[in-house]
Backbone and ligand atoms as CSV (ligand in chain L), in Angstrom:
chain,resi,resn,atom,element,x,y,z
A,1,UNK,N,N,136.292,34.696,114.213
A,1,UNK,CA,C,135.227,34.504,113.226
A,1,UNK,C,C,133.874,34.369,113.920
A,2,UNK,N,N,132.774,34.711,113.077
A,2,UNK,CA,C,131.615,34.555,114.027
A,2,UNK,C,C,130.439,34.098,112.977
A,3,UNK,N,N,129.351,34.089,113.527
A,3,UNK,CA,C,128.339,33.702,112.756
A,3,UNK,C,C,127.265,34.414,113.561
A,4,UNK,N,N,126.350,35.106,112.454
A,4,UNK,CA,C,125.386,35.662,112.904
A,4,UNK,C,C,125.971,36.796,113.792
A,5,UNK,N,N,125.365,36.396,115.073
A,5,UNK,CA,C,126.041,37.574,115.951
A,5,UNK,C,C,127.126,37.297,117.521
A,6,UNK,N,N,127.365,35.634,116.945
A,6,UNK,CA,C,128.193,35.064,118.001
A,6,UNK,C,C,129.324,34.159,117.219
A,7,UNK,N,N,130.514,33.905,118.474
A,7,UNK,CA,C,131.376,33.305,117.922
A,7,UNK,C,C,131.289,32.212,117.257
A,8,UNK,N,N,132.212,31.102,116.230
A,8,UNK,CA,C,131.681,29.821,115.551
A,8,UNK,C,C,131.351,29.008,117.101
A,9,UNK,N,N,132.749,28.822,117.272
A,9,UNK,CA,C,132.693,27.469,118.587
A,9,UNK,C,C,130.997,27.761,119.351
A,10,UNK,N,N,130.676,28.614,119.855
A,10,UNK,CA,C,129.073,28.816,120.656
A,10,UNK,C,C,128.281,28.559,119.779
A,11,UNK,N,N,128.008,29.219,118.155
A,11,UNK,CA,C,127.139,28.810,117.447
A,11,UNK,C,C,127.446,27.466,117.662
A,12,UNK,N,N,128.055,27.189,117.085
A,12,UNK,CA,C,128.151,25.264,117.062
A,12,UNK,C,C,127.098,24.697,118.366
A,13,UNK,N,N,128.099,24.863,119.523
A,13,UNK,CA,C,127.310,24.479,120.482
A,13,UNK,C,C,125.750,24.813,120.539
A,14,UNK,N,N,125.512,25.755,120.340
A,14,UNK,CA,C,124.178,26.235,120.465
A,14,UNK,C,C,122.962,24.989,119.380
A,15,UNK,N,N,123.455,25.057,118.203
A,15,UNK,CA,C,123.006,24.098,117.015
A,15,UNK,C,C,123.025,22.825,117.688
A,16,UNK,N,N,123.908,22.296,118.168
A,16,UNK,CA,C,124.212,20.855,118.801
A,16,UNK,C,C,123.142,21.101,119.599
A,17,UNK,N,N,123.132,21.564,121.127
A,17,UNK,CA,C,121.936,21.545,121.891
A,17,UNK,C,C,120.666,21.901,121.309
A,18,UNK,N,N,120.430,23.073,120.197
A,18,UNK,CA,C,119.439,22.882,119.723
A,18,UNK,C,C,118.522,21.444,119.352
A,19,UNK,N,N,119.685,20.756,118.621
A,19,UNK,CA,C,119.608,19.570,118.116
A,19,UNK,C,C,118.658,18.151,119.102
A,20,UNK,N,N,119.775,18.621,120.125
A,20,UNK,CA,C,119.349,17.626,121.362
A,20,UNK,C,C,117.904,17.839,121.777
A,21,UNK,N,N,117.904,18.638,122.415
A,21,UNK,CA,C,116.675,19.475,122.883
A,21,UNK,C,C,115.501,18.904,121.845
A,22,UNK,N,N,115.448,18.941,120.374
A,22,UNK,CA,C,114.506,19.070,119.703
A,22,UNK,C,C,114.104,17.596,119.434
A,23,UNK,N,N,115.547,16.706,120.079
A,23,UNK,CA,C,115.714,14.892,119.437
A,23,UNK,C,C,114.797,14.641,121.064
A,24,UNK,N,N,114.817,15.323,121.787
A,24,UNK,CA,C,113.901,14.889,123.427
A,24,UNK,C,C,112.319,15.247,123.019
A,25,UNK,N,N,112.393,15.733,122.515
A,25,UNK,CA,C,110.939,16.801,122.526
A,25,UNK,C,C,109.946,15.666,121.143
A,26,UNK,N,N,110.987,15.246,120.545
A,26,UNK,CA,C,110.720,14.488,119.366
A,26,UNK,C,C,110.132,13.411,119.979
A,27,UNK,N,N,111.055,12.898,120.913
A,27,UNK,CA,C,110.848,11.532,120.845
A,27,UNK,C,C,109.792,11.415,122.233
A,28,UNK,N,N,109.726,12.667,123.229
A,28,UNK,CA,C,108.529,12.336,123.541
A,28,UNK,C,C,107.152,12.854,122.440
A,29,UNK,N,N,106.865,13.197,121.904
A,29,UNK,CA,C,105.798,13.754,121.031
A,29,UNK,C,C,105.426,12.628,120.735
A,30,UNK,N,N,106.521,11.223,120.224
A,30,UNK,CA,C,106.092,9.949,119.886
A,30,UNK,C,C,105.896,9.437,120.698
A,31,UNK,N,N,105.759,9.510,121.760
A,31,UNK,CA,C,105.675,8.581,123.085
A,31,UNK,C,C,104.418,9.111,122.891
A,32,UNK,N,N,103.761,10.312,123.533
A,32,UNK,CA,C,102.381,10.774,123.668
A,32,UNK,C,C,101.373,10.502,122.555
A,33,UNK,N,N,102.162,10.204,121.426
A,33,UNK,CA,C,101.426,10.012,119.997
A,33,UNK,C,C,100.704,8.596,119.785
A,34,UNK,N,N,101.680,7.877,120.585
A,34,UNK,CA,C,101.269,6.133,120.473
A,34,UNK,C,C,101.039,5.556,122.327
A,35,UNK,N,N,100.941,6.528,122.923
A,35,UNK,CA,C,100.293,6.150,124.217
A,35,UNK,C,C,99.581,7.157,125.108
A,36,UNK,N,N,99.078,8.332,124.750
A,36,UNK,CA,C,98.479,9.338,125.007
A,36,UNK,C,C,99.097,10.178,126.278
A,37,UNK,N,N,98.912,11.103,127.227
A,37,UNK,CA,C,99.498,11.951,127.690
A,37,UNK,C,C,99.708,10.990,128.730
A,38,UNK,N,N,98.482,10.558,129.721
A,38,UNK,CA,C,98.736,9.520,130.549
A,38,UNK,C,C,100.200,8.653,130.695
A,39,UNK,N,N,99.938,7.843,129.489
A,39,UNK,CA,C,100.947,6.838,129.249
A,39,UNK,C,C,102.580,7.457,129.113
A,40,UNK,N,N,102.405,8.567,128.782
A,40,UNK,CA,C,103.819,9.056,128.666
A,40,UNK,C,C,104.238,9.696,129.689
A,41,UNK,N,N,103.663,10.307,130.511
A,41,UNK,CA,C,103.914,10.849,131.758
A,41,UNK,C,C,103.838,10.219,132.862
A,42,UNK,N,N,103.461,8.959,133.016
A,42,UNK,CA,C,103.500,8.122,133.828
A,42,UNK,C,C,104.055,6.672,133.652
A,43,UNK,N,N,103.696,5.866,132.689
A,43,UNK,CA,C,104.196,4.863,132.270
A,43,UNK,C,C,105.361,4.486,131.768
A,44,UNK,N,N,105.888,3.415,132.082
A,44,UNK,CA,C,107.412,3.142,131.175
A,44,UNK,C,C,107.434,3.103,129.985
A,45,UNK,N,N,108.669,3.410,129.110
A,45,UNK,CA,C,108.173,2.610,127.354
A,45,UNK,C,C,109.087,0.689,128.133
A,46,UNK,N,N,107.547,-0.010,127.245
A,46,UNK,CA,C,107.700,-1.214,126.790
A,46,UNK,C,C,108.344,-1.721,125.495
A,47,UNK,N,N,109.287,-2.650,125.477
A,47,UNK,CA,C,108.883,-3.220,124.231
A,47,UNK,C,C,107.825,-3.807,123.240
A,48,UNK,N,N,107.147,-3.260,122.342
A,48,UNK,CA,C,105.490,-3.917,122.152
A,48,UNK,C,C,105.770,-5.379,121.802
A,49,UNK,N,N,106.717,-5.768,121.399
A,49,UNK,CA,C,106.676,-6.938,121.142
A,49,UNK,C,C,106.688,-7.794,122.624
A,50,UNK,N,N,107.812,-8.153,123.280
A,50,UNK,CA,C,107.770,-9.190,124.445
A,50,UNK,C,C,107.458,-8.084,126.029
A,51,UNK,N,N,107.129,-7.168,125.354
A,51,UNK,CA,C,106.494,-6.276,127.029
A,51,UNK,C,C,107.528,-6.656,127.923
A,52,UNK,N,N,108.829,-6.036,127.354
A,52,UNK,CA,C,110.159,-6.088,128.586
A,52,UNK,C,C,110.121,-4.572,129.082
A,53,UNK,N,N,110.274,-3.993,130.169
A,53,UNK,CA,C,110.367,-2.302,130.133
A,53,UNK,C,C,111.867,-2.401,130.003
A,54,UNK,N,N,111.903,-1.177,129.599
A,54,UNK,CA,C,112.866,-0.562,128.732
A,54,UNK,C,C,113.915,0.308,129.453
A,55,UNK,N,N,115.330,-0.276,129.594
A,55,UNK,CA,C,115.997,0.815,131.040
A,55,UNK,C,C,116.234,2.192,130.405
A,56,UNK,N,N,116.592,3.205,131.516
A,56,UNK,CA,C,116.713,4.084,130.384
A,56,UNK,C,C,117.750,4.572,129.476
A,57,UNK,N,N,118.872,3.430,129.689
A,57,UNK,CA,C,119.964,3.917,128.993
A,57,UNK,C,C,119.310,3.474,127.501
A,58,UNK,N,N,118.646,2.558,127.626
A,58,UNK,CA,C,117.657,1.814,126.104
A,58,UNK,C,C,116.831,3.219,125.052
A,59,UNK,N,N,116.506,4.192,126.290
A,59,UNK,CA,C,115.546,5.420,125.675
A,59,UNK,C,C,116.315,6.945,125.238
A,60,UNK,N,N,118.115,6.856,125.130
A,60,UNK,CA,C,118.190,7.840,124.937
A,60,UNK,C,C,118.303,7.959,122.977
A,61,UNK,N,N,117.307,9.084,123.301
A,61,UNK,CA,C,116.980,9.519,121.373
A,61,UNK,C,C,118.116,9.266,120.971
A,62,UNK,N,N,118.129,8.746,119.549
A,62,UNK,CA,C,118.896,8.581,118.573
A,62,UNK,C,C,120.633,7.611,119.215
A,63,UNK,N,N,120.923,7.540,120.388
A,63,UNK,CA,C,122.040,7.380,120.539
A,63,UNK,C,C,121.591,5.478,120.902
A,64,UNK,N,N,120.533,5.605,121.557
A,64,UNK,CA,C,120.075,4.139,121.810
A,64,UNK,C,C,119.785,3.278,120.505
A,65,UNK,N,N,119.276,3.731,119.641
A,65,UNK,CA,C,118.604,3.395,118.578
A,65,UNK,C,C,120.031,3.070,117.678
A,66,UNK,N,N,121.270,3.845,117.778
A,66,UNK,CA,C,122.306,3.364,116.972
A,66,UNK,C,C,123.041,2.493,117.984
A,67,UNK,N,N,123.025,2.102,119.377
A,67,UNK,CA,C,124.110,1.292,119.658
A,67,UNK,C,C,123.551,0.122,119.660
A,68,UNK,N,N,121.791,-0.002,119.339
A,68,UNK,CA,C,121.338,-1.475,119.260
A,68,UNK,C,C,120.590,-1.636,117.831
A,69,UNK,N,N,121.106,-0.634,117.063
A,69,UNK,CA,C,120.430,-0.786,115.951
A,69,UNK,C,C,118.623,-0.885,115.868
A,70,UNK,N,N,118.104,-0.324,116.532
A,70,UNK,CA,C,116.865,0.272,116.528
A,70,UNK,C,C,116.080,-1.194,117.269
A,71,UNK,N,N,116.864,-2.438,118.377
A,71,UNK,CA,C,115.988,-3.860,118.106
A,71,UNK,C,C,116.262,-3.745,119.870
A,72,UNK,N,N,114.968,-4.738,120.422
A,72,UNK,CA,C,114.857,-4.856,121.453
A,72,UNK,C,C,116.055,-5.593,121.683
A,73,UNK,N,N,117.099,-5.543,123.198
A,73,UNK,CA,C,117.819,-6.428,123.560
A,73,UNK,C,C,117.253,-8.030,123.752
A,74,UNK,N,N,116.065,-7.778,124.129
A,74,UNK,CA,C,115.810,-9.539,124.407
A,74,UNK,C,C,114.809,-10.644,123.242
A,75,UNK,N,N,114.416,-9.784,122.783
A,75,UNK,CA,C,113.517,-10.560,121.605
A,75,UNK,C,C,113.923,-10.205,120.355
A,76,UNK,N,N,114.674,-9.205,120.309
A,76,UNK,CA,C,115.536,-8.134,118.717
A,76,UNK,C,C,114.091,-7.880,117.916
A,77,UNK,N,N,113.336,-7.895,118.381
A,77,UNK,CA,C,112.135,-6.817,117.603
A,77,UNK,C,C,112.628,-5.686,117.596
A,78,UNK,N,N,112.536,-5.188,116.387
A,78,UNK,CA,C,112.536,-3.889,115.666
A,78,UNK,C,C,112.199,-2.795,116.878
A,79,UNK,N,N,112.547,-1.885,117.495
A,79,UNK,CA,C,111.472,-1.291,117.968
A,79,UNK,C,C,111.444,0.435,117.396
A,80,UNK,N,N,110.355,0.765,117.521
A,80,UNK,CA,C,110.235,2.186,116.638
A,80,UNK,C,C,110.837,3.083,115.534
A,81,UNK,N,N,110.536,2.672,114.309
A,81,UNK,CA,C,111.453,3.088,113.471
A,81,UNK,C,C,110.430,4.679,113.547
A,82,UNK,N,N,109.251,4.806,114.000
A,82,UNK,CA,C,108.506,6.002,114.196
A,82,UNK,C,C,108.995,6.531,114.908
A,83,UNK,N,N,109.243,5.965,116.389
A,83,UNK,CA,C,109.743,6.592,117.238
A,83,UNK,C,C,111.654,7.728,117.063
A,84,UNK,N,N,112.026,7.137,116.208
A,84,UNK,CA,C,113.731,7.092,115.202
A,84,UNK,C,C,113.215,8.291,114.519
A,85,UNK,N,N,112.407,8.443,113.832
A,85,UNK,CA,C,111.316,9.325,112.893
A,85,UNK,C,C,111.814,10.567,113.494
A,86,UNK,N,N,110.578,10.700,114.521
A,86,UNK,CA,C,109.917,11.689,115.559
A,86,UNK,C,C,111.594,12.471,115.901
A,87,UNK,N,N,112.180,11.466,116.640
A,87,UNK,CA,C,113.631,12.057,117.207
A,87,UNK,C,C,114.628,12.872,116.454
A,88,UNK,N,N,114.046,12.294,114.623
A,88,UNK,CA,C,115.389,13.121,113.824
A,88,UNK,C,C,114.854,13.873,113.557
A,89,UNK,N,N,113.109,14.185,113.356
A,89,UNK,CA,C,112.520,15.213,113.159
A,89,UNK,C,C,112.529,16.412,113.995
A,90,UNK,N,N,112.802,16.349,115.437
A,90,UNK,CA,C,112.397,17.083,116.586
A,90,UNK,C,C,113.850,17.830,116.277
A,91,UNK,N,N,115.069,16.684,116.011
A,91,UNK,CA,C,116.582,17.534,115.867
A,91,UNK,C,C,116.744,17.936,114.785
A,92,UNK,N,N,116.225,18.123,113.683
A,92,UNK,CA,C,116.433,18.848,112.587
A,92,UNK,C,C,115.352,20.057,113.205
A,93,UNK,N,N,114.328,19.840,113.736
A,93,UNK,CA,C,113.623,21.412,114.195
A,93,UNK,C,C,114.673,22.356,115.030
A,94,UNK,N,N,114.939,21.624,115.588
A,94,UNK,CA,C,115.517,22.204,116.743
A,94,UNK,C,C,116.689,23.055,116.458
A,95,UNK,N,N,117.700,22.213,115.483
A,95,UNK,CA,C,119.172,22.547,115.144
A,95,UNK,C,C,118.733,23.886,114.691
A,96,UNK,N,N,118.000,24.158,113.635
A,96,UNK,CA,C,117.010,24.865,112.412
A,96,UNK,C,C,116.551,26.038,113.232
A,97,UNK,N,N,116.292,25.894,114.513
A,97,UNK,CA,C,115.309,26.754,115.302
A,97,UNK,C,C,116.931,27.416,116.085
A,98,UNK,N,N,117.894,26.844,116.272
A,98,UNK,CA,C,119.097,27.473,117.016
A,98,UNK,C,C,119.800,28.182,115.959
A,99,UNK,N,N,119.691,28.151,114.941
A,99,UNK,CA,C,119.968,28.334,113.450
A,99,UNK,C,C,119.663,29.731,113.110
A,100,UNK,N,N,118.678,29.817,113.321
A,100,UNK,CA,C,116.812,31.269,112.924
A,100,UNK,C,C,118.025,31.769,114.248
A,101,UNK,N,N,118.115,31.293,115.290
A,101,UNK,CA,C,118.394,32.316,116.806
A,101,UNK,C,C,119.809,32.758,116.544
A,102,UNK,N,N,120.613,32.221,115.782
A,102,UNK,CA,C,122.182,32.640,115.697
A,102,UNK,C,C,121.827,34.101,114.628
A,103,UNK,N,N,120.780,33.402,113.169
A,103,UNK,CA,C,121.370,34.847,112.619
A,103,UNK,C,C,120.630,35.414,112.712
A,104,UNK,N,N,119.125,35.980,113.588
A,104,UNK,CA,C,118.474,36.639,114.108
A,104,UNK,C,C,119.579,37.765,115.199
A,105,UNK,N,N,120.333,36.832,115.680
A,105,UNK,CA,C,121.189,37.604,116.979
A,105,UNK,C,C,122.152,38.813,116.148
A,106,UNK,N,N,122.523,38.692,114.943
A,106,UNK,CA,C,123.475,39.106,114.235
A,106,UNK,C,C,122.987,40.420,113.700
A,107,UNK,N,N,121.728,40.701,113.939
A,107,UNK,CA,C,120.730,42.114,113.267
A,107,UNK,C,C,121.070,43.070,114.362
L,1,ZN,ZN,ZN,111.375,-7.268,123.143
């Protein structure tokens, strides 16, 4: 069986990494959005609340945000429900954009 112009199992994959790809791209866009290019390319993310830096198992899109429920480990401030935003936005582009490339391939 296929889709577009490739098999399911690869489409799949392809959509999934699309996905990913677009949840990175997301969630820096929010980084640069609320600390300018500087700050994101050089600086750590903080927690804004108790200014703990943030390891990076704390920063991976969407997967961090569900194993702590979106809250700092040490003070449980909320942290970025924008930042949560940005990430599902970037993976719905993305999936969407691997999506356009599967049945584009199929012409
Ligand atoms: Zn904190």
């Amino acid at each position: 069986m296929t889709v577009g112009g490739v098999s399911t199992p690869f489409a799949v994959i392809l959509v999934v990494f699309g996905a990913l790809a677009g949840a990175v791209i997301g969630s820096f866009g929010g980084v640069v959005r609320s600390r300018g290019w500087r700050g994101a390319l050089h600086g750590r993310s903080r927690c804004e609340a108790c200014g703990r830096e943030l390891r990076w198992f704390e920063l991976v899109p969407l997967l961090s945000y569900a194993v702590q429920s979106g809250r700092c480990r040490t003070c449980g401030a909320v942290i970025g429900a924008a930042a949560l935003l940005a990430e599902a936005a970037g993976a719905a582009v993305g999936a969407a954009a691997a999506l356009a490339g599967i049945a584009l391939s199929g012409r």
